[in-house]
PQR file with spaces between the fields and no chain letter, atoms N, CA, C, O and H, PARSE charges and radii, in Angstrom:
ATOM       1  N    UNK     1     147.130   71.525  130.327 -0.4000 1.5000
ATOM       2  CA   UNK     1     148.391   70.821  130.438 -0.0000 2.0000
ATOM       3  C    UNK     1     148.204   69.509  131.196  0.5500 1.7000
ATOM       4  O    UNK     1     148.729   68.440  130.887 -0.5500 1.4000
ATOM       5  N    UNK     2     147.424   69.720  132.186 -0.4000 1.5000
ATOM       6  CA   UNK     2     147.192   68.393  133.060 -0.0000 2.0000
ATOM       7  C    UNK     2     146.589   66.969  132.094  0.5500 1.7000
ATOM       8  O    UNK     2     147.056   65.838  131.958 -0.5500 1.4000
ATOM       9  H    UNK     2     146.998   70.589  132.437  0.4000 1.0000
ATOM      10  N    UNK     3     145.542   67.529  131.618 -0.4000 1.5000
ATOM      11  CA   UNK     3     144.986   66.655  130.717 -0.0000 2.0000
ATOM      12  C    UNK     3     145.742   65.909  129.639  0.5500 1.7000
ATOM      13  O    UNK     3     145.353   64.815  129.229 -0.5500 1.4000
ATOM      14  H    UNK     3     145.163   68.448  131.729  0.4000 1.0000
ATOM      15  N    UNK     4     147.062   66.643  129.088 -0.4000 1.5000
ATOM      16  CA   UNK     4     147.442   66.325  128.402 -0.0000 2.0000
ATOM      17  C    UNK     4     148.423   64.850  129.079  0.5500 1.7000
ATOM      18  O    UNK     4     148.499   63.678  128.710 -0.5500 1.4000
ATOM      19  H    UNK     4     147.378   67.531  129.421  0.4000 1.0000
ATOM      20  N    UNK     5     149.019   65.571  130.133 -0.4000 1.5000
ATOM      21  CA   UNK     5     149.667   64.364  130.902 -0.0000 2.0000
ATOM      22  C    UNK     5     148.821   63.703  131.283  0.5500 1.7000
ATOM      23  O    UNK     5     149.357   63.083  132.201 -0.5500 1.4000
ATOM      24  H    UNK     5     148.958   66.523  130.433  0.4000 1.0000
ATOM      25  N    UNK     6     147.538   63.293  131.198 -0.4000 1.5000
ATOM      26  CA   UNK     6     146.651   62.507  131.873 -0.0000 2.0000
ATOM      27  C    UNK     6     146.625   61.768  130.509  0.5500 1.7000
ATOM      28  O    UNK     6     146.848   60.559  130.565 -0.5500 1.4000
ATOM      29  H    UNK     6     147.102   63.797  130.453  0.4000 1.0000
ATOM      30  N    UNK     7     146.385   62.318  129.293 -0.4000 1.5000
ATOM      31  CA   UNK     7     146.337   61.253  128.380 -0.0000 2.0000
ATOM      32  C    UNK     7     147.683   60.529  128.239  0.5500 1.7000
ATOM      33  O    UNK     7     147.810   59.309  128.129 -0.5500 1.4000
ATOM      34  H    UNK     7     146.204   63.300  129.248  0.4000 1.0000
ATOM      35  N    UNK     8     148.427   61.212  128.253 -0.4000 1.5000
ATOM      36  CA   UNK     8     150.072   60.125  128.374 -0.0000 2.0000
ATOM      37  C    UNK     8     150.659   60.932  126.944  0.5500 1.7000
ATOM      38  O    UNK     8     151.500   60.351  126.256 -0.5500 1.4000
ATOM      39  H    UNK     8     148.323   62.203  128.343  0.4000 1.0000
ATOM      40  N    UNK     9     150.227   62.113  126.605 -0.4000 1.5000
ATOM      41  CA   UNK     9     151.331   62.823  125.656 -0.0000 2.0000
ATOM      42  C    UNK     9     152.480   63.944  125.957  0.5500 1.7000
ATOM      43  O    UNK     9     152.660   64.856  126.764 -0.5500 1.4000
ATOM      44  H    UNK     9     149.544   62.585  127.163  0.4000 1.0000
ATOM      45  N    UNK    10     152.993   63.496  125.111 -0.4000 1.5000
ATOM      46  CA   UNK    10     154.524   64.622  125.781 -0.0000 2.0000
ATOM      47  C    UNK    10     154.703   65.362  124.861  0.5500 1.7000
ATOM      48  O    UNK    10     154.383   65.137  123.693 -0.5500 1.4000
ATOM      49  H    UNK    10     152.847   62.756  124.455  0.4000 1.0000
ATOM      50  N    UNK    11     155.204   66.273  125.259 -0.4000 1.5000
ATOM      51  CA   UNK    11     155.245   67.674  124.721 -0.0000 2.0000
ATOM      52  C    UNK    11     155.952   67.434  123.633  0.5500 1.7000
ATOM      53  O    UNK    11     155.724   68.249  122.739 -0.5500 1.4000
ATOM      54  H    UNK    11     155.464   66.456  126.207  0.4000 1.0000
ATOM      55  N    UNK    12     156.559   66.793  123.431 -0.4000 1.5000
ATOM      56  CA   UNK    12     157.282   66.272  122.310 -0.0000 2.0000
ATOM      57  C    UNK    12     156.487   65.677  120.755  0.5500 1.7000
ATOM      58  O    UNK    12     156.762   65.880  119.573 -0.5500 1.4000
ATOM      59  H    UNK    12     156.744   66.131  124.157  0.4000 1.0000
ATOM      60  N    UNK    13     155.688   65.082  121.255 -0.4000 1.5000
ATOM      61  CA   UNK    13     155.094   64.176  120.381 -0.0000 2.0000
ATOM      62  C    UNK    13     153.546   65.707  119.865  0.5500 1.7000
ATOM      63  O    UNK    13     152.804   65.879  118.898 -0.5500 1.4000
ATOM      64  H    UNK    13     155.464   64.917  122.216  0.4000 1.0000
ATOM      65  N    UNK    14     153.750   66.304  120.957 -0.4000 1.5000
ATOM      66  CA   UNK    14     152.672   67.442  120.563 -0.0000 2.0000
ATOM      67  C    UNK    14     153.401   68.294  119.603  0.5500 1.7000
ATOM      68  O    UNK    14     152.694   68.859  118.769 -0.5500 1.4000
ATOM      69  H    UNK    14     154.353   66.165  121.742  0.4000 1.0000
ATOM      70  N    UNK    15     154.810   68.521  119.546 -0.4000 1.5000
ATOM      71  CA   UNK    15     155.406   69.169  118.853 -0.0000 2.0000
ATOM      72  C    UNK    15     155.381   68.895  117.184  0.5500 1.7000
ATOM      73  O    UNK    15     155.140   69.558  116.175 -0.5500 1.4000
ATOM      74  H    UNK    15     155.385   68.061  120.223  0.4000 1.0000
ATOM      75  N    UNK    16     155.778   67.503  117.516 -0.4000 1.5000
ATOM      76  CA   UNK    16     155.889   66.770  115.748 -0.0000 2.0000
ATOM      77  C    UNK    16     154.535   66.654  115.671  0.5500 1.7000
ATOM      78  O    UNK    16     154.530   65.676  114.924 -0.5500 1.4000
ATOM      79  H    UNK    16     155.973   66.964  118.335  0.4000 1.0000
ATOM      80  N    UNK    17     153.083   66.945  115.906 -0.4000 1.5000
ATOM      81  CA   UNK    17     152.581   66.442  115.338 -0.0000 2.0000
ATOM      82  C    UNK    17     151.943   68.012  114.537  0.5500 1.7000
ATOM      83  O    UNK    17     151.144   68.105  113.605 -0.5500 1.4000
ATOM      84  H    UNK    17     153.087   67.739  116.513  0.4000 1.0000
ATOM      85  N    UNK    18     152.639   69.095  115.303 -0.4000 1.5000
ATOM      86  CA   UNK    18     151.784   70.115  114.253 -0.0000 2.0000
ATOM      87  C    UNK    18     153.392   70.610  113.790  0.5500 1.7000
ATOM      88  O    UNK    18     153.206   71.510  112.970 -0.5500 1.4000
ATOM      89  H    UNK    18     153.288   69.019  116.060  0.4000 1.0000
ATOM      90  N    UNK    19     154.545   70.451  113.927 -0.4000 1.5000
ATOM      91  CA   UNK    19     155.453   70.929  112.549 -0.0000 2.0000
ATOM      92  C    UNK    19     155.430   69.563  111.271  0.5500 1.7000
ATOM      93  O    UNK    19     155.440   69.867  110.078 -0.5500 1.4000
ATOM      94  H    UNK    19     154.696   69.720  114.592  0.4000 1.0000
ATOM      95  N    UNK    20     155.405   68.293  111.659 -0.4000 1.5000
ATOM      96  CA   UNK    20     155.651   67.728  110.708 -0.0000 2.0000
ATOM      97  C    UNK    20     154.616   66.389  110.615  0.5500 1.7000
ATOM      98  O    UNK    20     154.841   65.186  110.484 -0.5500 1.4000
ATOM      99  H    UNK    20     155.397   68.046  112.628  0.4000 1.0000
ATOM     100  N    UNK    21     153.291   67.234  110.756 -0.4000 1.5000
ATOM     101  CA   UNK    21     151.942   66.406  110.778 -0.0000 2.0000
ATOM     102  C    UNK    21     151.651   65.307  109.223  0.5500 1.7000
ATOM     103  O    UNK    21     151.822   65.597  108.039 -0.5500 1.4000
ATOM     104  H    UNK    21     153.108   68.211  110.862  0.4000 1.0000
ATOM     105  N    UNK    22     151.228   64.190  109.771 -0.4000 1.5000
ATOM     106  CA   UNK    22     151.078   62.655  108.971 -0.0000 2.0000
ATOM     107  C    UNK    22     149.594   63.619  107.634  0.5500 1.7000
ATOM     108  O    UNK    22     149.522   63.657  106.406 -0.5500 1.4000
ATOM     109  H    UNK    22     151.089   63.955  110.733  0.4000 1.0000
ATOM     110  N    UNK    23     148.640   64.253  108.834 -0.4000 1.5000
ATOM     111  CA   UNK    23     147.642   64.879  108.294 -0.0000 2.0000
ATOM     112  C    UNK    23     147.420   66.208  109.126  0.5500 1.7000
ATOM     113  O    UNK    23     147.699   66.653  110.239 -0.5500 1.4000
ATOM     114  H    UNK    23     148.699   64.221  109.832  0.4000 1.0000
ATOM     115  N    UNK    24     146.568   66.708  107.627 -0.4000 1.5000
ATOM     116  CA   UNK    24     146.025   68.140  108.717 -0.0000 2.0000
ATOM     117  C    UNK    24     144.746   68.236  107.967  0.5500 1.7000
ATOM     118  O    UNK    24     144.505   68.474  106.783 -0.5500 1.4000
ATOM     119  H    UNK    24     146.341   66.346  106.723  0.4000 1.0000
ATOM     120  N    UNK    25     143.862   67.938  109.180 -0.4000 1.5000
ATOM     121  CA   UNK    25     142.194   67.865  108.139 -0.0000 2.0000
ATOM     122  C    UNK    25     141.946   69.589  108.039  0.5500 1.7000
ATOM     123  O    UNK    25     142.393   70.490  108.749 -0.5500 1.4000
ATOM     124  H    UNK    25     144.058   67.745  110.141  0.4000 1.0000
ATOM     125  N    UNK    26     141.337   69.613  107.236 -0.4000 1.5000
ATOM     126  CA   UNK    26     140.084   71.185  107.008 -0.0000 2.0000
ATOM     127  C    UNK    26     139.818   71.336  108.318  0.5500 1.7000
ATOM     128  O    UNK    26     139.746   70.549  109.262 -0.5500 1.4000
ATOM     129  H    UNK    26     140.974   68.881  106.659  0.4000 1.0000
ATOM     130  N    UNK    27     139.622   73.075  108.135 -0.4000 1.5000
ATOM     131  CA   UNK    27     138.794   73.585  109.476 -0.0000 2.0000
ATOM     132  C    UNK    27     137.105   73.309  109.613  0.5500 1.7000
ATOM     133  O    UNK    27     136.360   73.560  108.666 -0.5500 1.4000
ATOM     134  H    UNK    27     139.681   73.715  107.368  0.4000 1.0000
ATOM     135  N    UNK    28     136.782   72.960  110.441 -0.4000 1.5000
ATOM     136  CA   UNK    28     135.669   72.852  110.495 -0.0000 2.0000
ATOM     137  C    UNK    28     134.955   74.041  111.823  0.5500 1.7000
ATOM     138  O    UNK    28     135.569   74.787  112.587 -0.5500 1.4000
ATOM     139  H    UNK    28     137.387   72.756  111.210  0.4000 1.0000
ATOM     140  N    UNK    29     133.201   73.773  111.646 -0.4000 1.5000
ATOM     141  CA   UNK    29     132.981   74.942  112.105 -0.0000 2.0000
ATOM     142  C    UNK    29     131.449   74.022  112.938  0.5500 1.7000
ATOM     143  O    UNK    29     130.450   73.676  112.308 -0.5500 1.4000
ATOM     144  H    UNK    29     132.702   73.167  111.026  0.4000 1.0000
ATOM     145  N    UNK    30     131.637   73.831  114.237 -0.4000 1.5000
ATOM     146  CA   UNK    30     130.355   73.647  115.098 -0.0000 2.0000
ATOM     147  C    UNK    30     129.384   74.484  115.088  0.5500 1.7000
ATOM     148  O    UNK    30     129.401   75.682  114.807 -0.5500 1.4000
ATOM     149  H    UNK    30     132.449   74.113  114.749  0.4000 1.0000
ATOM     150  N    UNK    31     128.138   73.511  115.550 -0.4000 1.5000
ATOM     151  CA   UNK    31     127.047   74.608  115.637 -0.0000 2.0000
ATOM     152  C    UNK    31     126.577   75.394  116.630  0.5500 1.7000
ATOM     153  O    UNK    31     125.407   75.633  116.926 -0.5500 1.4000
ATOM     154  H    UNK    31     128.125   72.538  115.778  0.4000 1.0000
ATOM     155  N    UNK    32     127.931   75.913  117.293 -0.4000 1.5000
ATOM     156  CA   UNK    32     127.836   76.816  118.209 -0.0000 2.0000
ATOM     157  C    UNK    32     128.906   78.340  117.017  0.5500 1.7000
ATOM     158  O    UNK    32     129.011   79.500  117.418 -0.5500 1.4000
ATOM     159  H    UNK    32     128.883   75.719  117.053  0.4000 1.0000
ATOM     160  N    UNK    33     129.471   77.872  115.735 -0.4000 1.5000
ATOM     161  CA   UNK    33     130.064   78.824  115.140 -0.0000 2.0000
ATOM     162  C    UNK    33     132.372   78.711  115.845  0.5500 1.7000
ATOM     163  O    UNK    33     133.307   79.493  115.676 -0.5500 1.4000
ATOM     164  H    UNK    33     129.386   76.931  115.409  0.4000 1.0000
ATOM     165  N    UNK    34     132.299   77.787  116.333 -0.4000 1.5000
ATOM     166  CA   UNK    34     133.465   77.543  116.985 -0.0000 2.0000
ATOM     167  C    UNK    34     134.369   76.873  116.018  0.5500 1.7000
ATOM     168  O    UNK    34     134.019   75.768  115.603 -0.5500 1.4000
ATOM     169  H    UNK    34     131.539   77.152  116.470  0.4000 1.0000
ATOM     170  N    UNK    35     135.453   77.376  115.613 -0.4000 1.5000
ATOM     171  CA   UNK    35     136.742   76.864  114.112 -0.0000 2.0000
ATOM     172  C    UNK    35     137.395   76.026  115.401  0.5500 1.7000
ATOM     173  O    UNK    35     137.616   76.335  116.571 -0.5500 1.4000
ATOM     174  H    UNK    35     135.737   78.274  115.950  0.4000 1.0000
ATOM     175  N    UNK    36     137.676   74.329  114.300 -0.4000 1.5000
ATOM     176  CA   UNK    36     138.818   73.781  114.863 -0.0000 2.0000
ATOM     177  C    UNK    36     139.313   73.214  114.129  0.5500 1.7000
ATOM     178  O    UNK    36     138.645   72.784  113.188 -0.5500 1.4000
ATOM     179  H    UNK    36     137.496   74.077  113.349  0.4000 1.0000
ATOM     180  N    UNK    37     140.706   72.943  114.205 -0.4000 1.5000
ATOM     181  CA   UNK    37     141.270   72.140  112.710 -0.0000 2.0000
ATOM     182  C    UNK    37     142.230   71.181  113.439  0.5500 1.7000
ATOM     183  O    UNK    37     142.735   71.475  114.522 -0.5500 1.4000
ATOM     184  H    UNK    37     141.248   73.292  114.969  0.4000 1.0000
ATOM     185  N    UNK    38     142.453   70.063  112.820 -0.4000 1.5000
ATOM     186  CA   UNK    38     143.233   69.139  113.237 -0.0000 2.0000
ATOM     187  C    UNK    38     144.290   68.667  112.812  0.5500 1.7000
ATOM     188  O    UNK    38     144.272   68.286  111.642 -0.5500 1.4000
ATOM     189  H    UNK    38     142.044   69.824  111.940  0.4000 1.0000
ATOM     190  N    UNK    39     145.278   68.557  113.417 -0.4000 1.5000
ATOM     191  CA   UNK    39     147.130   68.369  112.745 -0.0000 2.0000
ATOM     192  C    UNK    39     146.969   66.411  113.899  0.5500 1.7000
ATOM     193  O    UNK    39     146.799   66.144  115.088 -0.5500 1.4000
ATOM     194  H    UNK    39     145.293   68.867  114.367  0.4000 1.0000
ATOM     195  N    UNK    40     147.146   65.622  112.678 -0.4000 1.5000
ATOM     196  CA   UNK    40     147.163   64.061  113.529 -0.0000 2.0000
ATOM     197  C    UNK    40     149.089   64.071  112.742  0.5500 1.7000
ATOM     198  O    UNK    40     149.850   64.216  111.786 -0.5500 1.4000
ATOM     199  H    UNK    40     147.285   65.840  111.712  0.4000 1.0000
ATOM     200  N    UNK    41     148.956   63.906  113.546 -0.4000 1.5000
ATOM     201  CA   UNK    41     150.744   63.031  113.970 -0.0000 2.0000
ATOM     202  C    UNK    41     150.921   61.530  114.387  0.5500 1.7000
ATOM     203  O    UNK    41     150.065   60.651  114.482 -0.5500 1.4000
ATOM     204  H    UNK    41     148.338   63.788  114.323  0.4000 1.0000
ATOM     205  N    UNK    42     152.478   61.476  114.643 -0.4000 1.5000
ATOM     206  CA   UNK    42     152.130   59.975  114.412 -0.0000 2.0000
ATOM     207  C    UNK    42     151.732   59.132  115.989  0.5500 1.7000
ATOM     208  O    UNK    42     151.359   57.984  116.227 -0.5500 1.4000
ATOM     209  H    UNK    42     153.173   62.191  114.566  0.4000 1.0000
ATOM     210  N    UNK    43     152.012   60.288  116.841 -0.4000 1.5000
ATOM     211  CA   UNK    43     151.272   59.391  118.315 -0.0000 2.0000
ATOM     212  C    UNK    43     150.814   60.711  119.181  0.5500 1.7000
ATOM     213  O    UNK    43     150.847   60.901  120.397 -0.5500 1.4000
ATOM     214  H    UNK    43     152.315   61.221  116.648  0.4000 1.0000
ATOM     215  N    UNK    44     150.361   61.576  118.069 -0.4000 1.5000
ATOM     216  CA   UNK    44     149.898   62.928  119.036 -0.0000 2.0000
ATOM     217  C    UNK    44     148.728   63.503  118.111  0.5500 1.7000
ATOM     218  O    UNK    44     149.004   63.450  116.913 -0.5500 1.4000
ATOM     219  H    UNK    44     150.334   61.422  117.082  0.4000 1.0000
ATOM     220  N    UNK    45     147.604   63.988  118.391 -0.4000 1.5000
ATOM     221  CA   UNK    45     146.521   64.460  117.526 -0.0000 2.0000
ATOM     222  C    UNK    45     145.935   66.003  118.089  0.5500 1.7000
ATOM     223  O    UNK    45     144.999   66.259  118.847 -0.5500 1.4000
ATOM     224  H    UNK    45     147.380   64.032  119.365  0.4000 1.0000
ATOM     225  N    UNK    46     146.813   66.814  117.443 -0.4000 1.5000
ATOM     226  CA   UNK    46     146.342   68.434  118.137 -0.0000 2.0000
ATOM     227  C    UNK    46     145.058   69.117  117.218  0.5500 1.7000
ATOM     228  O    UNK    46     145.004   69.107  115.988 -0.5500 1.4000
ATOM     229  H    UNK    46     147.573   66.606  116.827  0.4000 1.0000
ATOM     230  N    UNK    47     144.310   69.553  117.901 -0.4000 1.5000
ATOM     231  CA   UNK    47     142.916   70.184  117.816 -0.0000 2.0000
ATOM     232  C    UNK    47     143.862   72.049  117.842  0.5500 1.7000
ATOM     233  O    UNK    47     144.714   72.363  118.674 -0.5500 1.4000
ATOM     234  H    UNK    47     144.353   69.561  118.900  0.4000 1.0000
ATOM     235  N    UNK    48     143.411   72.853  116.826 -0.4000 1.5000
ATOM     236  CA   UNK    48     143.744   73.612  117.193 -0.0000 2.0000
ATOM     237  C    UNK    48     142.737   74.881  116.740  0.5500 1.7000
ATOM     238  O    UNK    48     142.361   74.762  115.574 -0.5500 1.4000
ATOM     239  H    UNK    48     142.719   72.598  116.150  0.4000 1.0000
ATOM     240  N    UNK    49     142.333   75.826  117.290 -0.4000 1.5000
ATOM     241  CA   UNK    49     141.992   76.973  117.055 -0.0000 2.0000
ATOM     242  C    UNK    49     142.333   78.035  115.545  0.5500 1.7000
ATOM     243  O    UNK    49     143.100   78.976  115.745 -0.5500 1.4000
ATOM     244  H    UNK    49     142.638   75.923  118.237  0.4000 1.0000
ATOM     245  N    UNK    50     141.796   77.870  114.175 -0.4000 1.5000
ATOM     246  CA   UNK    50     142.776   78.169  113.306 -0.0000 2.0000
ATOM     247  C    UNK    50     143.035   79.684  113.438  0.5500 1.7000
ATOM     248  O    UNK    50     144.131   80.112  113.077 -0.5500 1.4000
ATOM     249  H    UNK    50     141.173   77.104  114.012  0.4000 1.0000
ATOM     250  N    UNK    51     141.754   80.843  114.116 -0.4000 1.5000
ATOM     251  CA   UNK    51     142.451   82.003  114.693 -0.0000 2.0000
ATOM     252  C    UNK    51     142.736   82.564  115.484  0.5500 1.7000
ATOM     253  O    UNK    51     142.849   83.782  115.621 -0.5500 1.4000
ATOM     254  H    UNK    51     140.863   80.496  114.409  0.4000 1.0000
ATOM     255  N    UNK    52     142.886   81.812  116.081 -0.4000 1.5000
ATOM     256  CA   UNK    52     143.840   82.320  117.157 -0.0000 2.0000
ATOM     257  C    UNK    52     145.139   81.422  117.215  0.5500 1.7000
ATOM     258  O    UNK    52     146.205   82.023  117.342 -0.5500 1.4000
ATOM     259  H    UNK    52     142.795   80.822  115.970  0.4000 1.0000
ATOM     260  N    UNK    53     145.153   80.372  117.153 -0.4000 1.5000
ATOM     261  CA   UNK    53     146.384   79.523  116.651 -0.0000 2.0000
ATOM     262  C    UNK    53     146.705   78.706  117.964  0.5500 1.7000
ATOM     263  O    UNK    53     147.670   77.955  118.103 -0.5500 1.4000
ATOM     264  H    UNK    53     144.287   79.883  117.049  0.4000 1.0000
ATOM     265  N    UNK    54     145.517   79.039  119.111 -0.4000 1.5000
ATOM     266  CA   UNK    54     145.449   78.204  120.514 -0.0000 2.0000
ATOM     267  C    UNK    54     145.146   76.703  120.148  0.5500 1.7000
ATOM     268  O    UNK    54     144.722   76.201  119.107 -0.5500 1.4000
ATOM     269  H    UNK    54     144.732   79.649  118.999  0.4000 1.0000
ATOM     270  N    UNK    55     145.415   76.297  121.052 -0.4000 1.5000
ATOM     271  CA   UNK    55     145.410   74.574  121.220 -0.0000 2.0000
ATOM     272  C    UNK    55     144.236   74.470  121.976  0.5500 1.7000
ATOM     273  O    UNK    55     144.021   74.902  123.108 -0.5500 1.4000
ATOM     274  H    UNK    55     145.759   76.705  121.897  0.4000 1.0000
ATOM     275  N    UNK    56     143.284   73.665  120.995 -0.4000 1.5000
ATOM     276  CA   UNK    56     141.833   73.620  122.091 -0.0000 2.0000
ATOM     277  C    UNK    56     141.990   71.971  122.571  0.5500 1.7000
ATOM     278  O    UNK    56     141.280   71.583  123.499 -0.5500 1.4000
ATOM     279  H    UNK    56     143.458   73.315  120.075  0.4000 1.0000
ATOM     280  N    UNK    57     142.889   71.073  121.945 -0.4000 1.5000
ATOM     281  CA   UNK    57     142.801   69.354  122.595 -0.0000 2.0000
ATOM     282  C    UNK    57     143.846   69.273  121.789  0.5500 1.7000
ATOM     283  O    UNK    57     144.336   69.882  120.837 -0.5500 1.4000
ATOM     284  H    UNK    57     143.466   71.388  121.191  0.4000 1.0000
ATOM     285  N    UNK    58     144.175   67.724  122.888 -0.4000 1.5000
ATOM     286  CA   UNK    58     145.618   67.275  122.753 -0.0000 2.0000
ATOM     287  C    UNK    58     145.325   65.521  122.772  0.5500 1.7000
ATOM     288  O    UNK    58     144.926   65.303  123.916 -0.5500 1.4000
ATOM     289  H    UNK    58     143.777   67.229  123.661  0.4000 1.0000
ATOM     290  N    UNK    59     145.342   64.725  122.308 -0.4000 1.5000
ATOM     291  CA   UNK    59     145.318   63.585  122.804 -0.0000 2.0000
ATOM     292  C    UNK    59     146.130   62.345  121.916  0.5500 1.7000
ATOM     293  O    UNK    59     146.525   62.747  120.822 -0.5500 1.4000
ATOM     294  H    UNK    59     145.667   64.902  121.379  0.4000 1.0000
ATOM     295  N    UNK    60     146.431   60.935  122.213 -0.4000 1.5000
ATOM     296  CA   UNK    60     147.498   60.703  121.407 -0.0000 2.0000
ATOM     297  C    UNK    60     146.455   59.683  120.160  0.5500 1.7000
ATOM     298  O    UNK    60     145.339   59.192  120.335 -0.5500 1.4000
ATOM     299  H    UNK    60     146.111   60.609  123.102  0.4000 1.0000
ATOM     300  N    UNK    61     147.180   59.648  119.160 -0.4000 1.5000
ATOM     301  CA   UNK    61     146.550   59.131  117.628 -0.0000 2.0000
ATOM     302  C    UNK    61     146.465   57.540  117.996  0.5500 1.7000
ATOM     303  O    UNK    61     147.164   56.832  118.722 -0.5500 1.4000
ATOM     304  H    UNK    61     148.086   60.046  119.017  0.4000 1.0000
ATOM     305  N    UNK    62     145.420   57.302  117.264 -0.4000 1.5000
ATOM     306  CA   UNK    62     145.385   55.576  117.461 -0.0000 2.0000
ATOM     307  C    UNK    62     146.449   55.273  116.702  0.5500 1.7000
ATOM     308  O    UNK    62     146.713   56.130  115.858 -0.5500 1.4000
ATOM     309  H    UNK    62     144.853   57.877  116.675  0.4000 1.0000
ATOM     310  N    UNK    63     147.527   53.813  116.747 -0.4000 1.5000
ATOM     311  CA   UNK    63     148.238   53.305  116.338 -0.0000 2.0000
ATOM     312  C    UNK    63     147.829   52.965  115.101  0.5500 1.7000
ATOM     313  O    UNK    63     148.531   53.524  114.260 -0.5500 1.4000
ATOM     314  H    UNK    63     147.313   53.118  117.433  0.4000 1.0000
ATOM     315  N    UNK    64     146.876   52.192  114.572 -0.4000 1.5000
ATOM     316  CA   UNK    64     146.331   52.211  113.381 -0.0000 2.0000
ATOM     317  C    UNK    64     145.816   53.188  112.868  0.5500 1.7000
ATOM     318  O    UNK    64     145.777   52.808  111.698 -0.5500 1.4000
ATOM     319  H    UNK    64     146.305   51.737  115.255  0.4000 1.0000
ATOM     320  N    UNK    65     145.376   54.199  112.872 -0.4000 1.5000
ATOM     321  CA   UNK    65     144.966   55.393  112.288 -0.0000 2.0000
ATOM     322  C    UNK    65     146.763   55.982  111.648  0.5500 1.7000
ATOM     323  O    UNK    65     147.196   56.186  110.514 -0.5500 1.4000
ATOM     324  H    UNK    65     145.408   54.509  113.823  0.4000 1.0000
ATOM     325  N    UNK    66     147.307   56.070  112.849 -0.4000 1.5000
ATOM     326  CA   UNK    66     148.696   56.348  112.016 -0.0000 2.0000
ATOM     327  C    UNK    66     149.494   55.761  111.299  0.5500 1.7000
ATOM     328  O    UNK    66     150.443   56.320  110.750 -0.5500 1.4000
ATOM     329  H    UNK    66     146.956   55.904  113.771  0.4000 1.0000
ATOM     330  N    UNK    67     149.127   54.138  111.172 -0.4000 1.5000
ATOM     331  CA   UNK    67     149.930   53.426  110.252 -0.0000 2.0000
ATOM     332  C    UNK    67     149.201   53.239  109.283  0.5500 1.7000
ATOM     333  O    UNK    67     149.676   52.594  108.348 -0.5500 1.4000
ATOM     334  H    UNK    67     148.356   53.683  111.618  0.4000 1.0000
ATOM     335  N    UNK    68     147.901   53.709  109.196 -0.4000 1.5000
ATOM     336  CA   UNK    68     146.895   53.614  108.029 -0.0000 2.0000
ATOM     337  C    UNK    68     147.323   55.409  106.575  0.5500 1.7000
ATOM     338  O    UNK    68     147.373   55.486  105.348 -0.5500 1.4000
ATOM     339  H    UNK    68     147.515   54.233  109.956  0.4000 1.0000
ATOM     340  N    UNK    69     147.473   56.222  107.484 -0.4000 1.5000
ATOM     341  CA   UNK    69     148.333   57.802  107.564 -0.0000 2.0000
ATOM     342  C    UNK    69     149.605   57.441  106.556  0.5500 1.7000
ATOM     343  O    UNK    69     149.803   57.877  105.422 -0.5500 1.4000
ATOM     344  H    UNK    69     147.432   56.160  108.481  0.4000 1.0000
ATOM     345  N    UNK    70     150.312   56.613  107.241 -0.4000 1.5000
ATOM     346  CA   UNK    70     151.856   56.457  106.759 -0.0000 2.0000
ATOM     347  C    UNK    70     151.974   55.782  105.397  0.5500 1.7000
ATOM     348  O    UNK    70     153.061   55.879  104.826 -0.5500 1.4000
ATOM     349  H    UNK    70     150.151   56.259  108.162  0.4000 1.0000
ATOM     350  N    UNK    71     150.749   54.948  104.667 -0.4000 1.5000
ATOM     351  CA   UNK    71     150.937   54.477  103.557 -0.0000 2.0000
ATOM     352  C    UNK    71     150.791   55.325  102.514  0.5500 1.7000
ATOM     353  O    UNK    71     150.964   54.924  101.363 -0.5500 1.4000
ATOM     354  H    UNK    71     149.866   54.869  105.131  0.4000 1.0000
């Protein structure tokens, strides 16, 4: 949670970005065997755990990445 306020996102913007996400890439899988999938929104980018459905990162979307998203 701290981190998240350290990047400058609000719970808000974490909200819209995984109900009504710009994108949601594929899960992917590190080579430690670790699933993460990503919901980018339009000023929030959640990392999430796809089983368990935990939030592994929070941080906010580049401005151009999301207006690049929106076309």
């Amino acid at each position: 949670m701290s981190r998240k306020v350290e990047r400058g996102v609000r719970s808000v913007d974490e909200l819209q970005a995984l109900k009504n996400p710009l994108k949601v890439n594929d899960i992917v899988v590190d080579k430690l065997g670790r699933k993460s999938q990503k919901f980018i929104g339009e000023k929030a980018t959640v990392a999430i755990n796809p089983d368990t459905g935990k939030i592994i990162s929070v941080y906010p979307t580049s401005t151009k990445l999301a207006e690049r998203l929106k076309k």
